[in-house]
TILOPA-54115 format. One record per residue: residue in one letter; x, z, y of N, C-alpha, C in turn. Coordinates in Angstrom, 1 decimal, always signed. Example, Ala and Ser with C-alpha at 12.3 -4.5 7.8 and 13.67 -1.06 7.14 Angstrom:
NODE:A:+13.2:+7.8:-5.7:+12.3:+7.8:-4.5:+13.2:+7.8:-3.3
NODE:S:+12.8:+7.1:-2.2:+13.7:+7.1:-1.1:+12.9:+7.9:+0.0
This chain:
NODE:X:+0.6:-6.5:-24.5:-0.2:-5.3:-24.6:-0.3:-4.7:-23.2
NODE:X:+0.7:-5.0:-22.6:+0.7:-4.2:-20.9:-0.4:-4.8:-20.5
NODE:X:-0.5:-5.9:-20.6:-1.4:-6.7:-19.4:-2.7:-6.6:-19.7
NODE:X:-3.0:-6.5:-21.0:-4.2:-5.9:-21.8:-5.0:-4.6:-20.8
NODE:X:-3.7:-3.4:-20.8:-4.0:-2.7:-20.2:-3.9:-2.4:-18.5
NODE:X:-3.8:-3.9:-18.4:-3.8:-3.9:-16.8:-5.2:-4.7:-16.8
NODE:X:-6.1:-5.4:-17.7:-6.9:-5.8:-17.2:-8.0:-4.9:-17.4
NODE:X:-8.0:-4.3:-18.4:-9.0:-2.9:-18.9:-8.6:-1.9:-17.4
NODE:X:-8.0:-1.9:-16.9:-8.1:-0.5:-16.2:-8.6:-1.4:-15.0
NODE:X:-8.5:-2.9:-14.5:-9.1:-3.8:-13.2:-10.4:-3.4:-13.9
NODE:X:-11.0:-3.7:-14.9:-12.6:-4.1:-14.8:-12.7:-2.4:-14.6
NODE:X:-12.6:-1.3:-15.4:-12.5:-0.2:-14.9:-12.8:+0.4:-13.5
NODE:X:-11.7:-0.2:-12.3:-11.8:+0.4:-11.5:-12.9:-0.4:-10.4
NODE:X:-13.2:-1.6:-10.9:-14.4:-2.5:-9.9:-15.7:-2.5:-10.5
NODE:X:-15.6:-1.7:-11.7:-17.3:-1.9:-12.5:-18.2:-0.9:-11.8
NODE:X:-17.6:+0.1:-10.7:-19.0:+0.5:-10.1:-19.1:-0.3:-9.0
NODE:X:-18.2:-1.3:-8.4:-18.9:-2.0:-7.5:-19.7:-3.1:-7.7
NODE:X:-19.3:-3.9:-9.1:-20.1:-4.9:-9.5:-21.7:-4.2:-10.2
NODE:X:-21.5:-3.0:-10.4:-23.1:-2.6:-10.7:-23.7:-2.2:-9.6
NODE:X:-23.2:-1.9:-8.6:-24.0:-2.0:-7.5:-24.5:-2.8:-6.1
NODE:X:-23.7:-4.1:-7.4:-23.9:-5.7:-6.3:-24.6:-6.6:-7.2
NODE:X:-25.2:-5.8:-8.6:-25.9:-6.6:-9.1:-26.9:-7.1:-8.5
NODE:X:-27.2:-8.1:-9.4:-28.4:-9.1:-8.6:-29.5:-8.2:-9.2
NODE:X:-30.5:-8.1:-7.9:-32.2:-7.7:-8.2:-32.9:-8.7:-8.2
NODE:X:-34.5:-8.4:-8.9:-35.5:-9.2:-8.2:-36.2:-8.8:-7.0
NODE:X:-36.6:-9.7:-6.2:-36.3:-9.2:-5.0:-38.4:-9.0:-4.7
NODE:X:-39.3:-9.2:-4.1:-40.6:-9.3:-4.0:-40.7:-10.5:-3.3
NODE:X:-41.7:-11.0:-4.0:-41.7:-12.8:-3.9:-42.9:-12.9:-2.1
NODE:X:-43.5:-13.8:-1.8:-44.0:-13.7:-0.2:-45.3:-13.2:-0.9
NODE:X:-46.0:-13.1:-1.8:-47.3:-13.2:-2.6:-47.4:-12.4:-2.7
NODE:X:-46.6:-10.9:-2.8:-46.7:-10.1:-3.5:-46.4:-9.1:-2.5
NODE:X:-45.5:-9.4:-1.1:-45.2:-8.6:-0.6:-46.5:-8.7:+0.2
NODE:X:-46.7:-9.7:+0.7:-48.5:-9.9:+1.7:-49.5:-9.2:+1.0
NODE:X:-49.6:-9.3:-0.2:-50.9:-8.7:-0.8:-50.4:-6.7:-0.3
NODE:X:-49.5:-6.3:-0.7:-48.9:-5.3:-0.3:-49.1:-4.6:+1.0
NODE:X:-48.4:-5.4:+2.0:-48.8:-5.1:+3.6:-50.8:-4.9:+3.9
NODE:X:-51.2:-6.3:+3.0:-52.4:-6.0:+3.7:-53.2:-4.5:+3.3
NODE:X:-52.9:-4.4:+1.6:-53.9:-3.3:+1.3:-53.4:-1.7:+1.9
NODE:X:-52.0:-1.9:+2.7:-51.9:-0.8:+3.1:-52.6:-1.0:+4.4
NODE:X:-52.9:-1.8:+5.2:-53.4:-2.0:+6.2:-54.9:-1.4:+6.1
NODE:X:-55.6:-1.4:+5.5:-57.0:-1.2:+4.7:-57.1:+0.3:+4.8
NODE:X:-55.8:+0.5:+4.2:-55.9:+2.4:+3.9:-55.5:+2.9:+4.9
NODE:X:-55.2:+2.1:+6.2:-55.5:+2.8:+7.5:-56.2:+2.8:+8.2
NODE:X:-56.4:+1.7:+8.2:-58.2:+1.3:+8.8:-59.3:+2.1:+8.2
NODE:X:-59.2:+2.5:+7.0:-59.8:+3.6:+6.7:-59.6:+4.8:+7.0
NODE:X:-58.3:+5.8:+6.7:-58.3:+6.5:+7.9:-58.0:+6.8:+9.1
NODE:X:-58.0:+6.2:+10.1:-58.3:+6.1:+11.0:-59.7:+6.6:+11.6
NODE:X:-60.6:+5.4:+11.0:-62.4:+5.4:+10.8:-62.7:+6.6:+10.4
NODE:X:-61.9:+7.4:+9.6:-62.2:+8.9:+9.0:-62.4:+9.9:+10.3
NODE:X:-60.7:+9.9:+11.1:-60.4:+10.5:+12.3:-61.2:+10.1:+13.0
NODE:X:-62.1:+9.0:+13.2:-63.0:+8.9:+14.5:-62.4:+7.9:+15.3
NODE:X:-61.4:+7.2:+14.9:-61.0:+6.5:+16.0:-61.7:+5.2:+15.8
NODE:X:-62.0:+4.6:+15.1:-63.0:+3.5:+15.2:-64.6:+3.4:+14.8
NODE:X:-65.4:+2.7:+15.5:-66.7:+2.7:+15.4:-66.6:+2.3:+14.3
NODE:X:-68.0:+2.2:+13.6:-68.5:+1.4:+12.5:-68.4:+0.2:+12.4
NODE:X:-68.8:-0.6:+13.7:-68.4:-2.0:+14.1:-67.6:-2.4:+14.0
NODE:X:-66.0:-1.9:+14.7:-64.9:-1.6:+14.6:-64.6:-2.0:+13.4
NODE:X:-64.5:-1.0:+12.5:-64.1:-0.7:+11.2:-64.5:-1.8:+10.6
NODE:X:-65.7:-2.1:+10.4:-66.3:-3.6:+9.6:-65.4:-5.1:+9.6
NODE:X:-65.0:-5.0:+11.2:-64.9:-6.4:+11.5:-63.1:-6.3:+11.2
NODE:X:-62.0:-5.6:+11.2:-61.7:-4.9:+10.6:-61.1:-5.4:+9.1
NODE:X:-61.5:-4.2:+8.5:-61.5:-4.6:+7.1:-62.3:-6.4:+7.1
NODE:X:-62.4:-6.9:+7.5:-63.3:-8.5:+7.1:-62.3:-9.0:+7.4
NODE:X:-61.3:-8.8:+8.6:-60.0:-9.7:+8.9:-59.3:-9.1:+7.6
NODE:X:-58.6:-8.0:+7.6:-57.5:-8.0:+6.7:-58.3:-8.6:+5.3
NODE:X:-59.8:-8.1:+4.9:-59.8:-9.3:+3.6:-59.7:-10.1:+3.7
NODE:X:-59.7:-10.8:+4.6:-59.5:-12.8:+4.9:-57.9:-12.5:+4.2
NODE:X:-57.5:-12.0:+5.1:-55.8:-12.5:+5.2:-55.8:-11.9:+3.6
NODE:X:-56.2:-10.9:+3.2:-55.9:-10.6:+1.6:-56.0:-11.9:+0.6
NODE:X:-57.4:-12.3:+1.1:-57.6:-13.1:+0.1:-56.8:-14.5:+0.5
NODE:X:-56.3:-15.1:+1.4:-55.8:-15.7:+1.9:-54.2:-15.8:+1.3
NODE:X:-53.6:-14.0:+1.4:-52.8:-14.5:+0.4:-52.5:-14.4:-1.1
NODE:X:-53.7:-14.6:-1.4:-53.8:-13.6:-2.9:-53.7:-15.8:-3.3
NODE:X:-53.8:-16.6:-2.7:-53.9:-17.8:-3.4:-52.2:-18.5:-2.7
NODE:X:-51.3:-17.6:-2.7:-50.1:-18.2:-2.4:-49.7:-18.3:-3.3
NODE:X:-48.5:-19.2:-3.8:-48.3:-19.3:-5.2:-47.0:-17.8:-5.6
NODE:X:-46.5:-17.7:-6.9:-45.9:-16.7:-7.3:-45.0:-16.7:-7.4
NODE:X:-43.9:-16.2:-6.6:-42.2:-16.7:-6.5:-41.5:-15.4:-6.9
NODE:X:-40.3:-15.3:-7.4:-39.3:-14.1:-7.5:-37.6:-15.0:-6.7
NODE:X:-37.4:-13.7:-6.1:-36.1:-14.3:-5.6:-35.1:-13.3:-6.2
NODE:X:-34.2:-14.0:-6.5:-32.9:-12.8:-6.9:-31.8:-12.6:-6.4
NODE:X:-31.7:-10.9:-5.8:-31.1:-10.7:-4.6:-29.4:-10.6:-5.0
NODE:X:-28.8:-11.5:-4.1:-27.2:-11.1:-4.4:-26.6:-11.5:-5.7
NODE:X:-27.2:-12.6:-5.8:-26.6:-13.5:-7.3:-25.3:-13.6:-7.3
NODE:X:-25.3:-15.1:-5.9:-24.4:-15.5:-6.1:-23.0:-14.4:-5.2
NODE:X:-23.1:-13.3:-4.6:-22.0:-12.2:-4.1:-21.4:-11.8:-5.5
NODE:X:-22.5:-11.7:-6.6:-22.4:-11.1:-7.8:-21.5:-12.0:-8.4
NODE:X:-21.8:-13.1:-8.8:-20.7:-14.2:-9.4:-19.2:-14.2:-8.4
NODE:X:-19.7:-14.5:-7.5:-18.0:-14.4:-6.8:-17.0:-13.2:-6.9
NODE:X:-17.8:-12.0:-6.9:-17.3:-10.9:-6.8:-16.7:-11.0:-8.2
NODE:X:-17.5:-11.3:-9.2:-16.9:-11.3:-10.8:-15.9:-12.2:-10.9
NODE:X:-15.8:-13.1:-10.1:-14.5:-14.2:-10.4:-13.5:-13.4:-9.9
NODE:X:-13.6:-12.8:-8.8:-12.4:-12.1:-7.9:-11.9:-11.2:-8.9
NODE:X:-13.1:-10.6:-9.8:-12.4:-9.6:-10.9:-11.6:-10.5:-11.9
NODE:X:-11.9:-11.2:-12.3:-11.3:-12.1:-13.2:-9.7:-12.6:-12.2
NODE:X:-9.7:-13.3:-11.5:-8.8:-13.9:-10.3:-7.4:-13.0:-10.3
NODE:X:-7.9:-11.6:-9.8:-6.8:-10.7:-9.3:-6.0:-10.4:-10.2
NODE:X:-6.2:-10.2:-11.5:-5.2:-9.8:-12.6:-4.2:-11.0:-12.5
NODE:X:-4.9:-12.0:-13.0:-4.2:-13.1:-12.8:-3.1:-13.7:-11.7
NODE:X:-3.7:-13.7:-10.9:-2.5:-13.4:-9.8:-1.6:-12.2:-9.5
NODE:X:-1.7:-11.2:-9.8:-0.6:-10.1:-10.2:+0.3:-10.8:-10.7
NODE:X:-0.4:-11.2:-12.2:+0.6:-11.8:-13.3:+1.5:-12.7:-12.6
NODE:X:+0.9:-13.9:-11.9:+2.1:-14.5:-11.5:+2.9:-14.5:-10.5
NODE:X:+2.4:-13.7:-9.7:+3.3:-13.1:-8.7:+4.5:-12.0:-9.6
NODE:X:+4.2:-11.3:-10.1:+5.3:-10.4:-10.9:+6.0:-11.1:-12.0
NODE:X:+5.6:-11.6:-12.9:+6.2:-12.6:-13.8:+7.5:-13.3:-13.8
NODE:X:+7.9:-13.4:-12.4:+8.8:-13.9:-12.0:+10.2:-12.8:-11.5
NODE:X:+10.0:-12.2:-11.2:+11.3:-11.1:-11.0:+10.9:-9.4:-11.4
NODE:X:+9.7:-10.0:-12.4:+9.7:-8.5:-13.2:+10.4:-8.2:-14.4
NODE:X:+9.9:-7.0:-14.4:+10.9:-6.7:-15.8:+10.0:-5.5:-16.6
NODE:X:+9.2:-5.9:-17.6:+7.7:-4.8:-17.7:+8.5:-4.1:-18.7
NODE:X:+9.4:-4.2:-19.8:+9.8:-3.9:-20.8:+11.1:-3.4:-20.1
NODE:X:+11.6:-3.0:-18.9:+12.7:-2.2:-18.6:+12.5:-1.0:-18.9
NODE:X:+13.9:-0.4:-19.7:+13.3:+1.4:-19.5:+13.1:+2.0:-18.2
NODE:X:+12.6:+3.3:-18.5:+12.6:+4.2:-17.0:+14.1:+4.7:-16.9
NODE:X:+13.7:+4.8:-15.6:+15.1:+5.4:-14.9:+14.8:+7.0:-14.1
NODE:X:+15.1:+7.5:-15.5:+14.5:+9.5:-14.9:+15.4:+9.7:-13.7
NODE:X:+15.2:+9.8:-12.7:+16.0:+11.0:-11.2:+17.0:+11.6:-11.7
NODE:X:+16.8:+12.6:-12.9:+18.2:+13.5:-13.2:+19.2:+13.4:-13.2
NODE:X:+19.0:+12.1:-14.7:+20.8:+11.1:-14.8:+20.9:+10.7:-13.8
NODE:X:+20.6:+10.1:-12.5:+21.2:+9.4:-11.6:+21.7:+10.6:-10.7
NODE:X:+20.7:+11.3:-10.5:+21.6:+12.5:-9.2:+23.3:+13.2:-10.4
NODE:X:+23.2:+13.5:-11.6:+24.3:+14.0:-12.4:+25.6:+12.4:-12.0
NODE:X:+25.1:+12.0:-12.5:+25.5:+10.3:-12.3:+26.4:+10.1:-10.9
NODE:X:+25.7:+10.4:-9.6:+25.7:+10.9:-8.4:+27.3:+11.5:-8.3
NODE:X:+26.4:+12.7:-8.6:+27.7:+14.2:-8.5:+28.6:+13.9:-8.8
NODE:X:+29.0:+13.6:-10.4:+30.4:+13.2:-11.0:+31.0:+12.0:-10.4
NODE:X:+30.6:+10.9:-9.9:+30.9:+10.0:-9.0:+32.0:+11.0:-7.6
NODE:X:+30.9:+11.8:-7.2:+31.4:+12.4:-5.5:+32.6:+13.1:-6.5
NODE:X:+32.6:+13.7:-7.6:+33.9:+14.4:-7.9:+34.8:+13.3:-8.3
NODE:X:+35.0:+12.6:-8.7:+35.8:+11.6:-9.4:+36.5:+11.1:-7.7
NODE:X:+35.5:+10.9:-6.7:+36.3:+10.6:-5.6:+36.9:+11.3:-4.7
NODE:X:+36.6:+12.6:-4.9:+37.7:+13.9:-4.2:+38.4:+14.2:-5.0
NODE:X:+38.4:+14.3:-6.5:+39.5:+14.4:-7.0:+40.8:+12.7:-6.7
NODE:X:+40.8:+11.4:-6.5:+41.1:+10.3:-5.9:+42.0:+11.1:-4.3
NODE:X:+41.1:+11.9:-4.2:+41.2:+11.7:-2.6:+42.2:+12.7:-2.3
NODE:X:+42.5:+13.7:-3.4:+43.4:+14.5:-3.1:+44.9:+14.0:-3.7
NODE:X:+44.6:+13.3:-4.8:+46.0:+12.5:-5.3:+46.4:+11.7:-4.3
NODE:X:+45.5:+10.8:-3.2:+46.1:+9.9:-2.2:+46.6:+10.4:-1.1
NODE:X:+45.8:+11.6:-0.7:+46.6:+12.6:+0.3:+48.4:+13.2:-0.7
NODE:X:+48.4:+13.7:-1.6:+49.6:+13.9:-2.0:+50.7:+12.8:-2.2
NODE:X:+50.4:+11.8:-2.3:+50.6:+10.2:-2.4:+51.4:+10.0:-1.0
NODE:X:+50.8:+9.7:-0.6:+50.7:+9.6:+0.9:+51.7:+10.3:+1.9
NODE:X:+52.0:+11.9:+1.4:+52.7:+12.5:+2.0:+54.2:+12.6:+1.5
NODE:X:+54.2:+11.7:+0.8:+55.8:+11.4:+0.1:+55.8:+10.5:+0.1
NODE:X:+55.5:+9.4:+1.5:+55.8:+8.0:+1.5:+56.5:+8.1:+3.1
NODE:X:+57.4:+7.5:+4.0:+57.6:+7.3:+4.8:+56.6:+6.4:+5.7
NODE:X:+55.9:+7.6:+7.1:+54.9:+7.3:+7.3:+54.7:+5.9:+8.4
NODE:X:+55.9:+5.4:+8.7:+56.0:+4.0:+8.9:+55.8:+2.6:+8.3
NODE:X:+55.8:+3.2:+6.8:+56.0:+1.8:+6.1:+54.9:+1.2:+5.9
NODE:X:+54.5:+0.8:+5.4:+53.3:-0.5:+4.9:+52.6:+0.1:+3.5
NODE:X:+53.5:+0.7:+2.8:+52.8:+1.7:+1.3:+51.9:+2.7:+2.4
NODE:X:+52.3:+3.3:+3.1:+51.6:+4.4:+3.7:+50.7:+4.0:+4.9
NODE:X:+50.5:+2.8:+5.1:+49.4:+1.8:+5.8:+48.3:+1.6:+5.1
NODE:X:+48.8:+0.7:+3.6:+47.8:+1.1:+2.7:+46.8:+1.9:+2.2
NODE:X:+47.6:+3.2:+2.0:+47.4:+4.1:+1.6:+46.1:+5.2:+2.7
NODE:X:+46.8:+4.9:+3.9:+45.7:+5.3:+5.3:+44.4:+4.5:+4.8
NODE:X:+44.7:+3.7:+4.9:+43.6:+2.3:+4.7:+42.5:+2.9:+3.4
NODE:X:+42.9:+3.0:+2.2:+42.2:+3.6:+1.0:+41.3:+4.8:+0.9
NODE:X:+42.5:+5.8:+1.9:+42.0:+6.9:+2.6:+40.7:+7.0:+3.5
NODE:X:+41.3:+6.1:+4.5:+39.3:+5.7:+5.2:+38.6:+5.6:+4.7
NODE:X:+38.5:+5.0:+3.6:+37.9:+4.0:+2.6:+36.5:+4.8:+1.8
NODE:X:+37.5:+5.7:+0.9:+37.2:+7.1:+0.4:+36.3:+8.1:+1.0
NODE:X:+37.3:+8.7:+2.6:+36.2:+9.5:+3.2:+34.7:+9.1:+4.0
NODE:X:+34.7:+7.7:+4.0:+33.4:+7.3:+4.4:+32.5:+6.8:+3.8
NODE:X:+33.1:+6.8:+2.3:+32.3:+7.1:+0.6:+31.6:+8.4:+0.5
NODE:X:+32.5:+9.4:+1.0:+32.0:+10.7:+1.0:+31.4:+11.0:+2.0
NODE:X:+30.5:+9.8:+3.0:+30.1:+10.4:+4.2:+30.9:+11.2:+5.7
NODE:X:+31.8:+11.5:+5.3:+33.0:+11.8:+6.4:+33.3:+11.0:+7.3
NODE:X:+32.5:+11.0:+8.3:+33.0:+9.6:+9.3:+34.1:+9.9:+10.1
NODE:X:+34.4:+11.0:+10.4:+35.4:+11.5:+11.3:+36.6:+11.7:+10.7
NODE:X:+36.7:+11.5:+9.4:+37.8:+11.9:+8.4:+38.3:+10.3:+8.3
NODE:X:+37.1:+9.6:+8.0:+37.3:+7.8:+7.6:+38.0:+7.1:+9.0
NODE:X:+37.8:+8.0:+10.6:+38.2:+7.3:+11.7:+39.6:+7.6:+11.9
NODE:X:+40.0:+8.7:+11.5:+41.3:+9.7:+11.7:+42.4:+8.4:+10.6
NODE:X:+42.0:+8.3:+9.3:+42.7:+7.9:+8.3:+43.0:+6.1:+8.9
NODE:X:+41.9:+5.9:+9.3:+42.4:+4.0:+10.1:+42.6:+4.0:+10.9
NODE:X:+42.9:+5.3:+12.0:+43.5:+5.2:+12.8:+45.1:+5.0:+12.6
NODE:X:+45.2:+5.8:+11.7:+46.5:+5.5:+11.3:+47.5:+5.1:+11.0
NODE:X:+46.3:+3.9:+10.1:+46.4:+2.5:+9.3:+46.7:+1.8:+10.6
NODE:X:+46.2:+1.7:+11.8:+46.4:+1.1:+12.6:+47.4:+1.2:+13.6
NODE:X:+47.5:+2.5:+13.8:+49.1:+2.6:+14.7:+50.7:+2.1:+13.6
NODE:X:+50.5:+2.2:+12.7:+51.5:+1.1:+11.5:+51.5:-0.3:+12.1
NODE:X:+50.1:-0.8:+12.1:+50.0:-2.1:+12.0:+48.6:-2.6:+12.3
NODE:X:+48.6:-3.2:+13.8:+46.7:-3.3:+14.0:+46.3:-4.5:+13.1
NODE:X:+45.3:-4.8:+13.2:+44.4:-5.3:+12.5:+43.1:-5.4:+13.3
NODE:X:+42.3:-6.6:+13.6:+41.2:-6.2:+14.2:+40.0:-6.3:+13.5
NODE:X:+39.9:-6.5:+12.0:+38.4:-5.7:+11.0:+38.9:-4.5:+11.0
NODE:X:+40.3:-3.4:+10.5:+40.1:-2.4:+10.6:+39.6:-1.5:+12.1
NODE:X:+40.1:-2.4:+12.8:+39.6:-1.7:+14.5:+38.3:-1.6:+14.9
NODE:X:+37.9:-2.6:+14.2:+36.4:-2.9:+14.4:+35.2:-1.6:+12.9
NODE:X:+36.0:-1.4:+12.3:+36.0:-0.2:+11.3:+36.2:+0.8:+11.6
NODE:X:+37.0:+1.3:+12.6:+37.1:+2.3:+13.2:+36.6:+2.4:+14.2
NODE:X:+36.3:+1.8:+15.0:+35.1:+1.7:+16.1:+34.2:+2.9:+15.6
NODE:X:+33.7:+1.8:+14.2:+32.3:+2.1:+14.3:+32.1:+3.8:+13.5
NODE:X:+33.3:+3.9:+13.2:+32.9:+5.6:+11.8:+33.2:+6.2:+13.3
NODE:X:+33.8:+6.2:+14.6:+34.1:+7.0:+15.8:+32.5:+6.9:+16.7
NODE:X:+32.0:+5.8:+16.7:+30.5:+5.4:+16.6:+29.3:+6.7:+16.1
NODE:X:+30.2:+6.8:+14.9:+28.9:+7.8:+14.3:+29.4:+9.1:+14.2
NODE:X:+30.6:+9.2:+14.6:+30.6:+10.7:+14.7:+30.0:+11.2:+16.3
NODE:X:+30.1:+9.7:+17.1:+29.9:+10.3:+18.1:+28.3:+10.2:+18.6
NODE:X:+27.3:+9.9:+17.8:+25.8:+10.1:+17.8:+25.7:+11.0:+17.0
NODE:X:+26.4:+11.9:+16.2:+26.3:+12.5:+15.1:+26.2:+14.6:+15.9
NODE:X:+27.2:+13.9:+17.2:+27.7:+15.2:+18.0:+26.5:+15.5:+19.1
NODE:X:+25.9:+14.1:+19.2:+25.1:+13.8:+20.6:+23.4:+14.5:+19.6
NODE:X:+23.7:+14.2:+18.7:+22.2:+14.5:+17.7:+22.5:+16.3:+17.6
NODE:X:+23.4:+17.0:+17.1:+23.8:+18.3:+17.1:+23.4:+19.3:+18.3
NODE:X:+23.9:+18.6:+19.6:+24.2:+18.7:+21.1:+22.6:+18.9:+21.7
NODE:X:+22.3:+17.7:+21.1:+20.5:+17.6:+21.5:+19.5:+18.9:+20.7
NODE:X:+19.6:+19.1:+19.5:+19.1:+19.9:+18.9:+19.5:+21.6:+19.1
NODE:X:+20.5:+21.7:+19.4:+20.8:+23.1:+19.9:+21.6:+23.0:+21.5
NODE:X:+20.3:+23.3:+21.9:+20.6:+23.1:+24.0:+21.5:+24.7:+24.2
């Protein structure tokens, strides 16, 4: 039924361009000559009105354009029709494009997924960030009744980082592996701490720049 209404709304939005690429009839050579000349006639006549040609003039004149009149009054009778084939193509492309949607999407879509409203996700969000500061305050109390040499309280640094650069705290996440580290280096957490020291320190440079 979707796709129903994906092709109803394609012809939709291209049916004013296909009506105005329809094909015309166009004026065949017979018809357009006969045309040209009798306007030619009704100038030659006024003109001859205004004085600008003699009598002689005027005669000889009208006798040519009736030659050429009658001249092409015995051409044979043609119609051309303008923008046929743009018209056909253009209609295939309308036909074409849905189609290709289809199978380009087909493959890693999902048309029958529910929506996903903004609301629940930001609530979703929030309780998340509480669920990890409430975490964060148990690991700090954790933490401080461990002897701060041991390897529990290495860990524990370690988790700590972990946490505050969940909650966007880069400076909190560099402090906490730092600490992990004077225990016991490691060079992915060094390289971890680099980089949260990294962003607090573009973070000061972005502050610094903004208020001169």
């Amino acid at each position: 039924m979707i796709w129903l209404s994906f092709a109803i709304l394609s012809l939709v939005i291209l049916s004013p361009v296909i009506w105005a690429q329809r094909g015309g009839i166009m004026r065949g050579r017979r018809e357009s000559a006969l045309a040209l000349y009798r306007a030619q006639l009704r100038d030659v006549a006024e003109d001859a009105a205004r004085g600008r040609f003699q009598p002689r003039e005027e005669a000889e004149a009208k006798l040519e354009i009736e030659r050429r009149l009658l001249a092409a009054g015995s051409l044979a009778e043609e119609t051309v029709t303008g923008r046929t084939g743009f018209s056909c193509r253009l209609a295939l492309l309308v036909l074409v494009i849905p189609v290709l949607a289809l199978a380009l999407y087909l493959p890693q879509g999902a048309p029958l997924l529910p929506a996903a409203p903004l609301a629940p996700r930001i609530q979703a969000a929030q309780a998340q960030m509480m669920q990890d500061r409430a975490m964060l305050a148990m690991l700090q109390t954790k933490i401080a009744t461990l002897d701060p040499k041991s390897d529990q309280a290495r860990q524990g640094y370690i988790l700590l980082g972990n946490l505050e650069a969940n909650l966007g705290d880069a400076m909190a996440a560099a402090d906490a592996w730092g600490r992990a580290l004077a225990i016991r280096y490691d060079p992915k957490l060094a390289k971890m701490e680099a980089m949260a020291k990294a962003v607090v320190q573009k973070s000061a440079q972005a502050a610094s720049a903004s208020n001169p």
